[in-house]
Structure formats: C-alpha cells, structure tokens
MIZA-680801 format. One record per residue (C-alpha): x, y negated, z; residue in one letter. Coordinates in Angstrom, 1 decimal, always signed. Layout:
      u      v      w resn
      X      Y      Z    A
...
This chain:
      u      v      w resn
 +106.4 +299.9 +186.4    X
 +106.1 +299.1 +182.7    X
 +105.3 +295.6 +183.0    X
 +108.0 +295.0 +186.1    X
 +110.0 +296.0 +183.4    X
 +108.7 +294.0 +180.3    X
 +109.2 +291.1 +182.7    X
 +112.5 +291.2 +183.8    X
 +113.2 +292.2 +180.3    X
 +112.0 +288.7 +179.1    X
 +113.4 +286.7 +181.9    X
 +117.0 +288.3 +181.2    X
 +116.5 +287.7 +177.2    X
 +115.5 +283.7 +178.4    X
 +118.5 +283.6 +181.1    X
 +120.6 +284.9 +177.7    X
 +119.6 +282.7 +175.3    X
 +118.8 +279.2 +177.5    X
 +121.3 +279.5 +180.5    X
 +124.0 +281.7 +178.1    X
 +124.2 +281.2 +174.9    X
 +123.0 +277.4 +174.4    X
 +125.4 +276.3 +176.6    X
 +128.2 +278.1 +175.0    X
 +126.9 +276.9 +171.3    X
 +127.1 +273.3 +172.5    X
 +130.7 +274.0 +173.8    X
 +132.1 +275.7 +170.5    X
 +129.5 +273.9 +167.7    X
 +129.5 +270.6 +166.9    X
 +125.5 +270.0 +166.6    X
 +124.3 +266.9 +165.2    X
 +122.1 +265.2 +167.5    X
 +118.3 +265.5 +167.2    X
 +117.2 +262.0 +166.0    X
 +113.6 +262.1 +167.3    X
 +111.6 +261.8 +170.6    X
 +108.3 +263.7 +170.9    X
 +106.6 +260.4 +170.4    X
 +108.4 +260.1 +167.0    X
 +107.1 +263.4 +166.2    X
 +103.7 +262.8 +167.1    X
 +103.8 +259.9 +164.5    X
 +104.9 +262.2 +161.7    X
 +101.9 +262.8 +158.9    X
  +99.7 +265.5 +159.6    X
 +101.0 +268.8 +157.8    X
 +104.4 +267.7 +158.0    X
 +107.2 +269.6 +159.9    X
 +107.9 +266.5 +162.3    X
 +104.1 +267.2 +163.3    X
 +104.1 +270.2 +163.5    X
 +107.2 +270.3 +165.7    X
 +105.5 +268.3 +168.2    X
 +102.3 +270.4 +168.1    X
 +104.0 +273.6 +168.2    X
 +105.9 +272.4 +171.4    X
 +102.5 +271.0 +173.1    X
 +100.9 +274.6 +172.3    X
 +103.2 +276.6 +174.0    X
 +104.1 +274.2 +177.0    X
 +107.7 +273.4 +175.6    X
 +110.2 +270.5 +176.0    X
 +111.7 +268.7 +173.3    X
 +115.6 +270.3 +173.6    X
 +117.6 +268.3 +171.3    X
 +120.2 +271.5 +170.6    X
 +117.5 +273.7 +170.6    X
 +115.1 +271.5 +167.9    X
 +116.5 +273.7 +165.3    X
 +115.3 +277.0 +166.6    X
 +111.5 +275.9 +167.6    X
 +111.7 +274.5 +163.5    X
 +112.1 +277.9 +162.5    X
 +109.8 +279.7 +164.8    X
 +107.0 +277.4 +163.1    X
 +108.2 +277.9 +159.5    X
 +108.8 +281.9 +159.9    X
 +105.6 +282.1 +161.6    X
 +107.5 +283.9 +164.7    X
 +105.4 +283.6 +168.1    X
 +107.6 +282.8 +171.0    X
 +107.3 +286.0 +172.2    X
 +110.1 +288.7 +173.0    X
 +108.9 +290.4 +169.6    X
 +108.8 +286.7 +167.7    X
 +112.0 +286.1 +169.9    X
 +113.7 +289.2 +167.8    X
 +112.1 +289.0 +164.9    X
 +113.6 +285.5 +163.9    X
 +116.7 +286.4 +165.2    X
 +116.3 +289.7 +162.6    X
 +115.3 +287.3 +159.9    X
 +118.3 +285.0 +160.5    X
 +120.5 +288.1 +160.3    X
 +118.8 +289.4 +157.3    X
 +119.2 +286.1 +155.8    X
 +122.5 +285.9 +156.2    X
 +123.7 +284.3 +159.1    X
 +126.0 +285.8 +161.0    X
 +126.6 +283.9 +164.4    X
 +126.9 +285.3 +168.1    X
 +123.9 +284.2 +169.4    X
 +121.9 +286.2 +166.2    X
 +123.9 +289.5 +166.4    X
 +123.2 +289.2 +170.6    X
 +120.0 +288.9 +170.4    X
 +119.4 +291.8 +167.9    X
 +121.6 +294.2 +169.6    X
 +119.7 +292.9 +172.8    X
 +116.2 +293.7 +171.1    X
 +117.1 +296.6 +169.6    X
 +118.6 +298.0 +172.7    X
 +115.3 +297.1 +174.9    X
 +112.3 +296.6 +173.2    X
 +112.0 +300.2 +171.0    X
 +108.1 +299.4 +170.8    X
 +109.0 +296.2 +168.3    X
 +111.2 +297.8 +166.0    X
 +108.8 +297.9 +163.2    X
 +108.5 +294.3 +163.2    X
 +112.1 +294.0 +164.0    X
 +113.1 +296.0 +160.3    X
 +109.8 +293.8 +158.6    X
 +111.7 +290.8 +159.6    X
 +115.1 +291.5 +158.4    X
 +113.9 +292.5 +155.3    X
 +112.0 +289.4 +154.6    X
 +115.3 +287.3 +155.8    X
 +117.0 +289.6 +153.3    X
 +114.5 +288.7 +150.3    X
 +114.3 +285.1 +151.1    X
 +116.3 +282.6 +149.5    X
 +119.2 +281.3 +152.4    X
 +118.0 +279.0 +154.6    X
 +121.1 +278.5 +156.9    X
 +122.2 +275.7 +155.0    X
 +119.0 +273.6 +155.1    X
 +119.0 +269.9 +156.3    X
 +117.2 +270.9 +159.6    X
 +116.3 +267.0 +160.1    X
 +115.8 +265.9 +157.1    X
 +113.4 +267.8 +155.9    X
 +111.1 +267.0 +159.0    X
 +108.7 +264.8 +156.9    X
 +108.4 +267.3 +154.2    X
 +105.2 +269.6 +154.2    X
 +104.5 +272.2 +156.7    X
 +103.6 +274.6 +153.8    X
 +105.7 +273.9 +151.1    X
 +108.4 +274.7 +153.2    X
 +106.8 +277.6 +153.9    X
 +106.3 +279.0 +150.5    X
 +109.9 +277.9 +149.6    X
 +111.1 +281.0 +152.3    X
 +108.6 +283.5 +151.4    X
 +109.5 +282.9 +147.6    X
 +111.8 +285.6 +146.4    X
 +115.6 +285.3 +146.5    X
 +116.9 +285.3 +143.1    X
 +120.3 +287.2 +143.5    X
C-alpha cells in the first residue's frame, strides 16, 4: 500500500509542477528564451555548466524544456537528485534562499504535507539556501560556459549578511 501511495504521490507532484504550474509561469512570467539546443550543449567544454546540462538530462532520460532549463541548472548545481526528496529539497533551498514565488511555497507545502519521511533533508536544505549567498538573480544563461564547480563552490560559500 505504501508504494501505491509513494507513486501516486510522485505522479500528482509531476502533474503539479509540469501540467500546473509551468504552464501558469509561462502565462504570468515573461521567461527569456533558452538560447541553446542539446546539440549546442553537447559542444560546451567539459566541466562546464552547458555540458553538464546536456549530460545531466541524458542521465536521467530528460528533454531539453526551454522554460524549464532553469530548474534542471539548479538541480546539477545544488546537487538535488530528481527525486520527490531532491524535488523538495531545491524547492526548500530556493525558499531558504530567498525566493519567494508560487511554484516554491507549492511545492514545500506539498512536500511537507506528504512526504514526512524527507523532512530532515527538507530543513538541511533550507538552511543551506538560507546560508548561501542569493542565487535568484543569477544570469541563468550566461553563466553556462562557466565551470561546473566553481559555480558550485560560489553557493556553498557562506552568505556574508
């Protein structure tokens, strides 16, 4: 019964985020446009974000979405899986971090509410978001050539308040 209910749990939080909440975003957010293929990626250097990107979406069997680029960028520099727990816990960083959007305070009241088992990395995340330095205002596509894990260390360096 347990999994039956981890699964419909996991389709509802994809039906929310992909059929719900992407659609509305493109409706009430003007989103710059993604300026790369896959292909484009692919020919990124190795180690950079661009290249990464494009691995990270042949690893786990995803399409290119050109509103949803964004989102798969952060899941490779937070290190979030694209699990329901890595799901929350980015959304939690994000929050954490700062940014205050529907689609982040839905899907933490949505994890919270249903996955009880994932708290404890649900708290670990906000507080890293809250001890990172703010990444909401990055250049999301312009950083693409940049270094993997520079980036990286840039977030997990502590915010000076």
């Amino acid at each position: 019964m347990y999994k039956i209910l981890v699964r419909i749990r996991s389709g509802l939080l994809v039906f929310l985020t992909h059929n719900m909440a992407l659609p509305m975003l493109r409706l009430f957010r003007r989103s710059e446009v993604f300026p790369y293929t896959s292909e484009h990626l692919k020919r990124f250097p190795v180690g950079s974000l661009g290249n990464d990107l494009a691995r990270f979406l042949d690893v786990n069997n995803l399409q290119l979405l050109p509103y949803y680029a964004r989102h798969d960028i952060k899941h490779i520099l937070l290190g979030y899986e694209t699990t329901d727990e890595g799901e929350g816990s980015l959304q939690c960083f994000m929050l954490g971090n700062g940014h205050l959007s529907f689609p982040v305070l839905a899907t933490v009241v949505y994890c919270f509410l249903t996955m009880p088992e994932h708290w404890h990395s649900f708290r670990r995340a906000f507080r890293r978001g809250r001890c990172a330095p703010e990444i909401s205002n990055w250049r999301w596509f312009e950083i693409l050539r940049e270094r993997t894990i520079t980036l990286k260390l840039k977030i997990d360096q502590p915010r000076l308040f």
